[in-house]
VEXFIRO-913342 format. One line per 3 residues: number of its first residue (from 1); their letters; for each residue x negated, y, z negated of C-alpha. Coordinates in steps of 0.02 Angstrom, whole numbers, plus 32768, in hexadecimal, padded with zeros to 4 digits. Layout:
<nodes>
NUM	A	X Y Z ~ ...
</nodes>
This chain:
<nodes>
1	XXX	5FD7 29B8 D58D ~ 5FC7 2A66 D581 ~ 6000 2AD8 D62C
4	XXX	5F8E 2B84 D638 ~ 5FF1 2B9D D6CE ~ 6063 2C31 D695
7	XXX	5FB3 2C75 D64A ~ 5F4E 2C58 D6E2 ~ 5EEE 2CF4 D713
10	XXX	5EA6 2D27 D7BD ~ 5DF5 2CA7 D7AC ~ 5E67 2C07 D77C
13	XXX	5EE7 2C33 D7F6 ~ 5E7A 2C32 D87F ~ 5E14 2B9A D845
16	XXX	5EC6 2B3D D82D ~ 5F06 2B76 D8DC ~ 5E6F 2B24 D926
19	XXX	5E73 2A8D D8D2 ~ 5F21 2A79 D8F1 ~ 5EFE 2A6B D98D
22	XXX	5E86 29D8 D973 ~ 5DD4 2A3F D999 ~ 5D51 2A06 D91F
25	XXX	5D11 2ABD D8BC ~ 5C68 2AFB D8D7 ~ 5C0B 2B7D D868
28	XXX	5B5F 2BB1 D879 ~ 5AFD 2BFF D805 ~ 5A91 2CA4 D81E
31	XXX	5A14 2CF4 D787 ~ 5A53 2DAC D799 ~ 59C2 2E2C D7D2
34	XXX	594C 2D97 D80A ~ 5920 2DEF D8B1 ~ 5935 2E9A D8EE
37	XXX	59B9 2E62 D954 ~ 5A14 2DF1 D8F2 ~ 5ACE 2E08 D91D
40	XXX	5A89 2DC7 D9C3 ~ 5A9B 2D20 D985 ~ 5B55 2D41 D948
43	XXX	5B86 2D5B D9F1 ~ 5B12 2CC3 DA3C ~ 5B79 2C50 D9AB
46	XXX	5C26 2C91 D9E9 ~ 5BFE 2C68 DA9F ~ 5BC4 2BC4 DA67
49	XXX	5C75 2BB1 DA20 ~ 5C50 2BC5 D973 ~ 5CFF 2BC5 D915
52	XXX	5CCA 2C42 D87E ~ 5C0E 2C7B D851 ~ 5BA8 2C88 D7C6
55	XXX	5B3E 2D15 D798 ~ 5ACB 2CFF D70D ~ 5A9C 2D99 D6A6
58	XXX	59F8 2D6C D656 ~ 59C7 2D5E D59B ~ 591D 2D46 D558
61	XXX	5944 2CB5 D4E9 ~ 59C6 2C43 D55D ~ 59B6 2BB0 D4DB
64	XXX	5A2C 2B4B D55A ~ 59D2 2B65 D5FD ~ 593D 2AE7 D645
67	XXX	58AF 2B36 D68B ~ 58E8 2B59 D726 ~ 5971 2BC8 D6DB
70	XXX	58F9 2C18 D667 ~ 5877 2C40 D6EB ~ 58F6 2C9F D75E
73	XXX	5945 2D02 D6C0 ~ 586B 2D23 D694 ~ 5867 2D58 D74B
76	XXX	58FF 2DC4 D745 ~ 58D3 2E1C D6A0 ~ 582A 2E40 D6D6
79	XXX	585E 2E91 D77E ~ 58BE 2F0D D6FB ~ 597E 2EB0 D709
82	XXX	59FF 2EE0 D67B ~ 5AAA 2EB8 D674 ~ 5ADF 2F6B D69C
85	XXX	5A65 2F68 D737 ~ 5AAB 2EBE D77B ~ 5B61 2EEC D765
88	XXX	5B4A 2F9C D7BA ~ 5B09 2F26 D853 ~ 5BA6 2EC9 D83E
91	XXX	5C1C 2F50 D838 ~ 5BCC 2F96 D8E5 ~ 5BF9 2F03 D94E
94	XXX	5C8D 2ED8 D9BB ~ 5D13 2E5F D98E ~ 5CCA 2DB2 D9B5
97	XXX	5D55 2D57 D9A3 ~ 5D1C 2CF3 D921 ~ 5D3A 2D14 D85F
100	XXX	5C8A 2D39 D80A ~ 5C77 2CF9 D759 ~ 5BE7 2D42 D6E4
103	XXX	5B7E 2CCE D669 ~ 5B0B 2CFC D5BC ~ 5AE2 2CE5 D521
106	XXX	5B62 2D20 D4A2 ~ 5ABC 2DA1 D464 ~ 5AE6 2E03 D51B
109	XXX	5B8D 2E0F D4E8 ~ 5B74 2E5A D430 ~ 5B06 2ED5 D47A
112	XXX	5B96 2F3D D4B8 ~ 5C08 2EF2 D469 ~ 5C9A 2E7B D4B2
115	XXX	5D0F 2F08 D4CF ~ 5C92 2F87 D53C ~ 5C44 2EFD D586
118	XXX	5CEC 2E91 D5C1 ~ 5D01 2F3B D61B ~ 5C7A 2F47 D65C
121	XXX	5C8F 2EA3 D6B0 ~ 5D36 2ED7 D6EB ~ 5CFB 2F7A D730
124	XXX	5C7F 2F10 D784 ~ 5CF0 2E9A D7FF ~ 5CD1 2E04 D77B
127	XXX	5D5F 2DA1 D751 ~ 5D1C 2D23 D6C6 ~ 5C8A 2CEA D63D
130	XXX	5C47 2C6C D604 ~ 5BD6 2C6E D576 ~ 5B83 2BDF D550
133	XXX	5B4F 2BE4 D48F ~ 5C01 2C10 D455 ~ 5C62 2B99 D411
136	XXX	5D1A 2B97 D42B ~ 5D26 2B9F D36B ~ 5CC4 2C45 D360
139	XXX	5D1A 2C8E D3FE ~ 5DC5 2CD9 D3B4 ~ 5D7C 2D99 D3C1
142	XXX	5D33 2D75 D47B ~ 5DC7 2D14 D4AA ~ 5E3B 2DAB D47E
145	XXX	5DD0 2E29 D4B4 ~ 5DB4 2DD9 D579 ~ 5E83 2DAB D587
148	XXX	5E8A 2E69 D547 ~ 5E17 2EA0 D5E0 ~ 5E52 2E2B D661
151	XXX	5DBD 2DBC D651 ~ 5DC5 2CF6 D65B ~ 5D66 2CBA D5CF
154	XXX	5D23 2C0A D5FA ~ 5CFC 2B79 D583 ~ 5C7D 2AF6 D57B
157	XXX	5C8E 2A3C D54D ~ 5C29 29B8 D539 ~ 5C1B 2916 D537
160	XXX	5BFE 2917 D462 ~ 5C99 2987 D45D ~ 5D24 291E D3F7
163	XXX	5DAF 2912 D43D ~ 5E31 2994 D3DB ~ 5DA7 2A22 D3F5
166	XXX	5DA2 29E4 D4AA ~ 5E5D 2A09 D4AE ~ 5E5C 2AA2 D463
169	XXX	5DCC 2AD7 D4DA ~ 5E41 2A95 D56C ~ 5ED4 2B07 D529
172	XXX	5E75 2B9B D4F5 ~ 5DF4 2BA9 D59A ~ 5E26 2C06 D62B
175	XXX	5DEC 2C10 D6ED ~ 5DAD 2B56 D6BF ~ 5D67 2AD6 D649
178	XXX	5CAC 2AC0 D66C ~ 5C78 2A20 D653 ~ 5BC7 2A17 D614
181	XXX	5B92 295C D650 ~ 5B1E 2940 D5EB ~ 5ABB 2968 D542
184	XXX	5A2C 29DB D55E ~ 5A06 2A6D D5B4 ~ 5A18 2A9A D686
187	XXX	59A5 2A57 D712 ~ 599F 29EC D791 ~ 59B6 292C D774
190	XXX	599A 28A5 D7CF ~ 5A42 284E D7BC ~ 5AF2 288E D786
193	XXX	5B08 2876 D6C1 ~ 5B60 27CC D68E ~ 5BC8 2838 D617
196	XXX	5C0D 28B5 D699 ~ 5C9D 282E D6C9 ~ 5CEE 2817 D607
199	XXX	5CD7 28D9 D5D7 ~ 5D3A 290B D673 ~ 5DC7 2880 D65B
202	XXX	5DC5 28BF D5B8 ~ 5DCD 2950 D5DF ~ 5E61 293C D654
205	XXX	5EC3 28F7 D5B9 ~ 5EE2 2996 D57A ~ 5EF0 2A11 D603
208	XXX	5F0F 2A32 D6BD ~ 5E9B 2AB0 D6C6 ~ 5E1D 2AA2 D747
211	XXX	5D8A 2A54 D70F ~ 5CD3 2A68 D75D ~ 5C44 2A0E D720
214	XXX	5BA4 2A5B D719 ~ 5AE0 2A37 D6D9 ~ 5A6E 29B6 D747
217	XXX	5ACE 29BC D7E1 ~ 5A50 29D2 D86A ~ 5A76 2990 D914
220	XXX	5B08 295A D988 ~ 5B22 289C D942 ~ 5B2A 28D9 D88D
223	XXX	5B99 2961 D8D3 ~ 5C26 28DC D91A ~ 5C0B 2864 D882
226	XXX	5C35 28EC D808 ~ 5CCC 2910 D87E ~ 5D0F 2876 D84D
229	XXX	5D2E 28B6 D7AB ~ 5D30 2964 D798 ~ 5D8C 29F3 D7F7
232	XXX	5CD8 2A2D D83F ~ 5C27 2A51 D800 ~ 5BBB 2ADD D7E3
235	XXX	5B16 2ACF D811 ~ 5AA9 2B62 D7BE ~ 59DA 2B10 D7B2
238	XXX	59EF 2ACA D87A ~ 5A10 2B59 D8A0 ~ 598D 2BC4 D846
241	XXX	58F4 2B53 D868 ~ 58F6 2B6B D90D ~ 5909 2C38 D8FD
244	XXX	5887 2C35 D88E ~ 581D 2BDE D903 ~ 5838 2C5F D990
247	XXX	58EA 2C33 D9CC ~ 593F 2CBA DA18 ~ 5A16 2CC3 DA35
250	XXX	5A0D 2C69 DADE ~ 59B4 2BDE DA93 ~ 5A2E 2BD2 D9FC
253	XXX	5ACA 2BE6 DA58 ~ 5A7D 2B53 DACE ~ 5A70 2AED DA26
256	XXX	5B18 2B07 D9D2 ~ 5B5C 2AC8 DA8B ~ 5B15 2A36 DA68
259	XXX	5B7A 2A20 D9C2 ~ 5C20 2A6C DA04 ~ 5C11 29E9 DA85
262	XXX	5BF3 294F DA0E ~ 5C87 299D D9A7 ~ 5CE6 29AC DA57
265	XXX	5CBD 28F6 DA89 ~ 5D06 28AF D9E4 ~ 5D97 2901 D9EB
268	XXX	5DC1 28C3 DA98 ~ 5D96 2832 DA6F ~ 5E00 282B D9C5
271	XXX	5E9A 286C DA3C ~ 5E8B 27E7 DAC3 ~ 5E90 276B DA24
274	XXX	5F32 27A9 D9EA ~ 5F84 2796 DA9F ~ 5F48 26EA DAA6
</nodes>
């Protein structure tokens, strides 16, 4: 098994101090710019008791992204958001405790270029990426380039990944391994992906990184059964459906309660188990 520990930066040491303590993770998901208040939410998510936060930075092709996704990064675009316009928001707000970790297309990142914009991030308060449509065997020049910055560069798996690119995703990721649960793009779904159990105990195989599991998870029970066998989830199209349909901070910080209690409850009850 391969131990990032001695690599671990500021995102994946907070992330493993928490779930070292047996607290299920929680990230939310925010499209960057999608209101004229929009860091409003960042602060609703950490009250909530998000453990890290997403920011989206928008791209006009997200080939991943449902429709949900795509309609808030339409919205965002249209009200005149850039990446340079969402990270000066960013790098205006107090520390919320919480590490914030930007996501985009690998396009956003060419635009400036990995080096000028991993420091931008940086500048910024953010402590980690994820892009999406990069594969870990096209990533050397991004890898090198974030590590260079101070920037956790997070990889995807899925559950087609074989197994020796799964490990070298597990080795090579930092912050965490996202677990995509299933094949296809974001959105809500009406149960948690069969496939989200095997990929995660796969992924486990090959590193002790922690791993959240993202893509289709929507409420509280899909919340606590994907804490059975991931680290945490990140919920991203929950999230944006209902700000798209009006929802302001209070009512999303009222919402993510509801999954940081489900994640709560399982751990509780997964500790009175072990006393038993």
């Amino acid at each position: 098994m391969t131990s990032p520990i001695l690599a671990a930066g500021a995102v994946e040491r907070h992330l493993r101090a928490r779930r070292d303590t047996g607290r299920g993770l929680l990230m939310p998901y925010v499209t960057g710019g999608i209101t004229p208040g929009w860091t409003d939410y960042l602060r609703a998510f950490a009250e909530a008791g998000a453990d890290a936060i997403e920011v989206g930075l928008p791209f006009s092709d997200p080939t991943l992204d449902g429709v949900t996704i795509q309609q808030a990064g339409d919205m965002a675009l249209a009200r005149g958001a850039s990446t340079r316009r969402i990270l000066a928001d960013l790098s205006g707000l107090p520390d919320l405790g919480v590490p914030l970790v930007v996501s985009t297309y690998y396009n956003v990142v060419l635009h400036d270029g990995p080096d000028t914009f991993c420091d931008a991030l940086r500048r910024a308060g953010v402590g980690g990426l994820i892009v999406p449509d990069l594969p870990v065997h096209e990533a050397d020049e991004l890898t090198d380039v974030a590590a260079a910055t101070g920037i956790e560069l997070v990889l995807l798996a899925s559950p087609a990944t074989p197994q020796p690119r799964l490990a070298e995703i597990g080795g090579r990721s930092r912050g965490f391994v996202y677990a995509v649960s299933l094949m296809g793009t974001t959105g809500e779904r009406a149960a948690l992906a069969a496939s989200a159990a095997e990929l995660t105990e796969r992924i486990r195989r090959v590193t002790d990184r922690p791993v959240l599991l993202g893509f289709g998870i929507s409420t509280p029970d899909q919340a606590r059964e994907a804490r059975r066998h991931a680290d945490g989830v990140v919920v991203g199209a929950a999230v944006m459906r209902r700000v798209l349909d009006g929802a302001g901070p209070n009512d999303l910080r009222a919402f993510l309660a509801t999954l940081r209690q489900a994640l709560d409850h399982d751990d509780f009850r997964r500790r009175a188990l072990d006393q038993e």
